[in-house]
C-alpha positions as CSV (number, residue, x, y, z in Angstrom):
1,X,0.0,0.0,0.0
2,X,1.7,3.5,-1.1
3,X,2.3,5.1,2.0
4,X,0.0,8.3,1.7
5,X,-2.7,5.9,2.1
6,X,-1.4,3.9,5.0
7,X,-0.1,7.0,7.1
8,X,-4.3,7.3,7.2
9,X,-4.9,3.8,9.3
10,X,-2.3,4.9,11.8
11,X,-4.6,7.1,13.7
12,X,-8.0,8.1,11.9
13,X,-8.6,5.1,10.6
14,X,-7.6,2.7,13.8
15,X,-9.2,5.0,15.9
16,X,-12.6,6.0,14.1
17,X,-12.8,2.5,12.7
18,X,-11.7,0.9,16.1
19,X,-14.3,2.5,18.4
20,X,-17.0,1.1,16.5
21,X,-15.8,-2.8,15.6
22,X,-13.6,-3.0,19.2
23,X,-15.3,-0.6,22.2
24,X,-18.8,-0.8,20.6
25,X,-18.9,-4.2,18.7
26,X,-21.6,-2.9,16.5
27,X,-24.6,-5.2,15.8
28,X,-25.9,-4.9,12.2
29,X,-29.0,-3.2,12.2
30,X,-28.0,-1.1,15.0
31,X,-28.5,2.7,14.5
32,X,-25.6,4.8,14.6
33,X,-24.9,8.8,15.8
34,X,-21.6,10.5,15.2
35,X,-21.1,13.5,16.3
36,X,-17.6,15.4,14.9
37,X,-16.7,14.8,11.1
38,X,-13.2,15.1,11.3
39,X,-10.9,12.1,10.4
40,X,-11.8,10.0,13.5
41,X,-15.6,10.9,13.1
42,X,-15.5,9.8,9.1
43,X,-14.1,7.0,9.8
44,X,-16.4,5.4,12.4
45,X,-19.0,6.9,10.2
46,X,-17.0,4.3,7.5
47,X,-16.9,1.7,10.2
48,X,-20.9,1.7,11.1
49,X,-21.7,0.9,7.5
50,X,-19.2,-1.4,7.2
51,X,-20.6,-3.2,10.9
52,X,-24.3,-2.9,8.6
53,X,-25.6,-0.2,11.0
54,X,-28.8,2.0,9.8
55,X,-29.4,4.9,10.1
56,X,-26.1,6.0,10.0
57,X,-26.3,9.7,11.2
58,X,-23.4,12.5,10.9
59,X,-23.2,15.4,12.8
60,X,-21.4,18.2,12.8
61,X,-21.3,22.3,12.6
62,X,-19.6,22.4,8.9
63,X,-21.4,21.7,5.7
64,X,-18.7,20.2,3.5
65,X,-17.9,17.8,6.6
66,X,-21.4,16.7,6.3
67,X,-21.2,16.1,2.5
68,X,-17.9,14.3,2.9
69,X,-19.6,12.2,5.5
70,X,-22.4,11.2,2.9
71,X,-19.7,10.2,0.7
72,X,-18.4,7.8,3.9
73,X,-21.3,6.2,4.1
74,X,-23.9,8.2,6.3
75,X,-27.7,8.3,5.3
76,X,-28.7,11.3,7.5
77,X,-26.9,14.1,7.7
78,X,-27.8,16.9,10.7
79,X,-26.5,20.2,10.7
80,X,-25.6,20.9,14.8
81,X,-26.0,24.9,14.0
82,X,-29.3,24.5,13.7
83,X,-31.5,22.9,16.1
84,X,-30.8,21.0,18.8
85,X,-28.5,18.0,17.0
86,X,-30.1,15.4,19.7
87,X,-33.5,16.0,19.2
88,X,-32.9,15.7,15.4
89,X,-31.0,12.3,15.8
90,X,-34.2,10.7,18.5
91,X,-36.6,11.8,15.2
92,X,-34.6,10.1,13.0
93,X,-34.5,6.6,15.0
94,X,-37.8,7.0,16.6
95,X,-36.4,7.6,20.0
96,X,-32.4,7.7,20.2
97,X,-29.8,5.6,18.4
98,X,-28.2,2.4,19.8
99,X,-24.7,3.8,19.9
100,X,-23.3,7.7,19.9
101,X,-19.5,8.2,19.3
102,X,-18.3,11.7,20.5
103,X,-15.0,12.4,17.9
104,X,-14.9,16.1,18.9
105,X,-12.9,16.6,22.0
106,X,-15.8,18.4,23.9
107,X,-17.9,17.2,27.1
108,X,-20.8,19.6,25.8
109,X,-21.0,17.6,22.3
110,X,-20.9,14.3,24.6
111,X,-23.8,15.6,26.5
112,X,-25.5,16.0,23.1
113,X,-24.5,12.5,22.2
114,X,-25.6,10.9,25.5
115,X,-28.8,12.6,24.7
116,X,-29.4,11.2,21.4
117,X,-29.3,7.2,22.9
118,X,-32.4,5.4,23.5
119,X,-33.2,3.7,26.2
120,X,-30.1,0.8,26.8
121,X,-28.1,2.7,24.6
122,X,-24.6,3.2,24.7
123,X,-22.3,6.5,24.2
124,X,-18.7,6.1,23.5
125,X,-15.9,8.9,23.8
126,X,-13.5,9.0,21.4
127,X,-12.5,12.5,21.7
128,X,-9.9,14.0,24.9
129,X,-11.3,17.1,25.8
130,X,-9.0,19.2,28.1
131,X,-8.5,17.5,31.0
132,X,-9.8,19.8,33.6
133,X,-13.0,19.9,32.3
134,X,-15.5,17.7,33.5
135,X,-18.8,15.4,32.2
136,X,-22.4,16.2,33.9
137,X,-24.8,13.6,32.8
138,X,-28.1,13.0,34.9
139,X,-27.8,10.1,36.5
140,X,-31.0,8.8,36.8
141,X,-30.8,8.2,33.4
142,X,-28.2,5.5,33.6
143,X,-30.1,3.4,36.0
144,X,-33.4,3.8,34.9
145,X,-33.1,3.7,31.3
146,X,-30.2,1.6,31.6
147,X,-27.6,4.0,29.3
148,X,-23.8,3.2,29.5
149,X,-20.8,5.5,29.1
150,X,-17.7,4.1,27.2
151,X,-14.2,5.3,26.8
152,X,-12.2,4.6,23.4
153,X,-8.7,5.3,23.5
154,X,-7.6,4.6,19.9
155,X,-10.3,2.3,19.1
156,X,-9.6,0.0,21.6
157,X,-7.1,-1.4,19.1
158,X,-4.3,-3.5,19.0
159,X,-2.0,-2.2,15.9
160,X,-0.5,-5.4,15.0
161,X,-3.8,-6.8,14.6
162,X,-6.1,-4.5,13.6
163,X,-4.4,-2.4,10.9
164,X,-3.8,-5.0,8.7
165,X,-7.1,-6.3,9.0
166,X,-8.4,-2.5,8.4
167,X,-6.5,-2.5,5.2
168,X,-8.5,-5.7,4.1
169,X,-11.4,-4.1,4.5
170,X,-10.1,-1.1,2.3
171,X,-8.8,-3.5,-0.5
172,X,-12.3,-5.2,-0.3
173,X,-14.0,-1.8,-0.8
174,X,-15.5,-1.9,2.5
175,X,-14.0,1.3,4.0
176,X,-13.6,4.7,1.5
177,X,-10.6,5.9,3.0
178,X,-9.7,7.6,0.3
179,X,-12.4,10.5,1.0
180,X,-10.1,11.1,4.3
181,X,-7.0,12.3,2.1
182,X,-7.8,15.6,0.7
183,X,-4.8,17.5,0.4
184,X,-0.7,17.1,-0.1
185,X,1.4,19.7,2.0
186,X,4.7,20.6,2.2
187,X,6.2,21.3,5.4
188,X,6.3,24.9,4.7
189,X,2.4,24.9,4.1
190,X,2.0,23.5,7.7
191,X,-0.1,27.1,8.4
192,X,-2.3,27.3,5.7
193,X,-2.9,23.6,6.3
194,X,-4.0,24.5,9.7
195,X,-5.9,27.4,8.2
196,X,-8.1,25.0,6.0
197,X,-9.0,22.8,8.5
198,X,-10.6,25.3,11.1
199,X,-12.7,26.5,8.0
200,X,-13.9,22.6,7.0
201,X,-12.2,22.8,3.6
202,X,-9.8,19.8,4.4
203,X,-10.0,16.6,6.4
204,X,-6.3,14.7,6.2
205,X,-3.7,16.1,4.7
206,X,0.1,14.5,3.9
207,X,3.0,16.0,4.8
208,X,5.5,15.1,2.5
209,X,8.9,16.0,2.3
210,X,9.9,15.0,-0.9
211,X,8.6,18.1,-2.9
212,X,5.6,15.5,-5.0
């Protein structure tokens, strides 16, 4: 595999890909909620269509993200500017989706994801949010309606194992990572880079230092 494409299983894809096969184990049938469409988000949004998850729902603030996402492999897209992002996922799965996967970094988007479960489901945090900050969740809910709260460092994954088995899945057209790559960089465009990802116009982008 050229290494432009592998440099993306390293982290996204193991990760994104990870936190929905390993932490969650993913039932087919099961409906899915990510919330963040960076690379991590994209590709668990890859990994609940490959698990046969439906609805698979994408969240997040940017529009391109969302259209990138439908590429992935989502079949609702719900812009979070709007209106409240876990009242739009509970209409879309008649009542909250199995599993939520936070890929943001921020306990207010978990809250929104813990919000969007149904009764029994599960929420899994994939992004590290700073560390002083702190999770309020009500926790009746958790005993009465029987939620659970997972962490998923990495995917849960073991890289010896699971990257090669990821790749598989790419050579058997399973997961699009292509759509993650969207730009080559130099070194010296390390700003701009930066610059296009705050404003949603990129997703990965190589670094290489070989001037191609």
């Amino acid at each position: 595999m050229p290494l432009e494409k592998a440099a993306l299983f390293g982290c996204a894809v193991a990760t994104g890909v990870g936190a929905v096969v390993n932490t969650a184990r993913v039932e087919p049938g099961s409906s899915v909620a990510v919330f963040g469409m960076g690379g991590v988000g994209l590709s668990a949004v890859m990994g609940a269509r490959a698990a046969g998850a439906h609805p698979v729902i994408a969240v997040d603030v940017l529009g391109p993200k969302l259209r990138v996402a439908e590429s992935a492999g989502a079949t609702h897209a719900v812009d979070a500017t709007g209106a409240d992002p876990a009242d739009a996922v509970r209409e879309i799965t008649d009542g909250g989706a199995d599993y939520a996967f936070e890929c943001v970094g921020n306990v207010d988007v978990f809250a929104q994801a813990y919000a969007a479960t149904r009764v029994r489901g599960s929420t899994v945090c994939v992004g590290l949010d700073h560390p002083s900050r702190n999770l309020t969740i009500p926790c009746v809910s958790m005993v009465a309606e029987e939620r659970t709260v997972r962490g998923s460092y990495m995917g849960s994954s073991v890289p010896a194992r699971d990257i090669p088995r990821f790749m598989r899945m790419y050579d058997a057209d399973a997961l699009p990572v292509d759509l993650l790559h969207t730009h080559d960089i130099a070194l010296d465009d390390i700003n701009e880079a930066f610059d296009r990802l705050a404003d949603g116009d990129a997703v990965r982008q190589i670094v290489r230092f070989d001037g191609g």
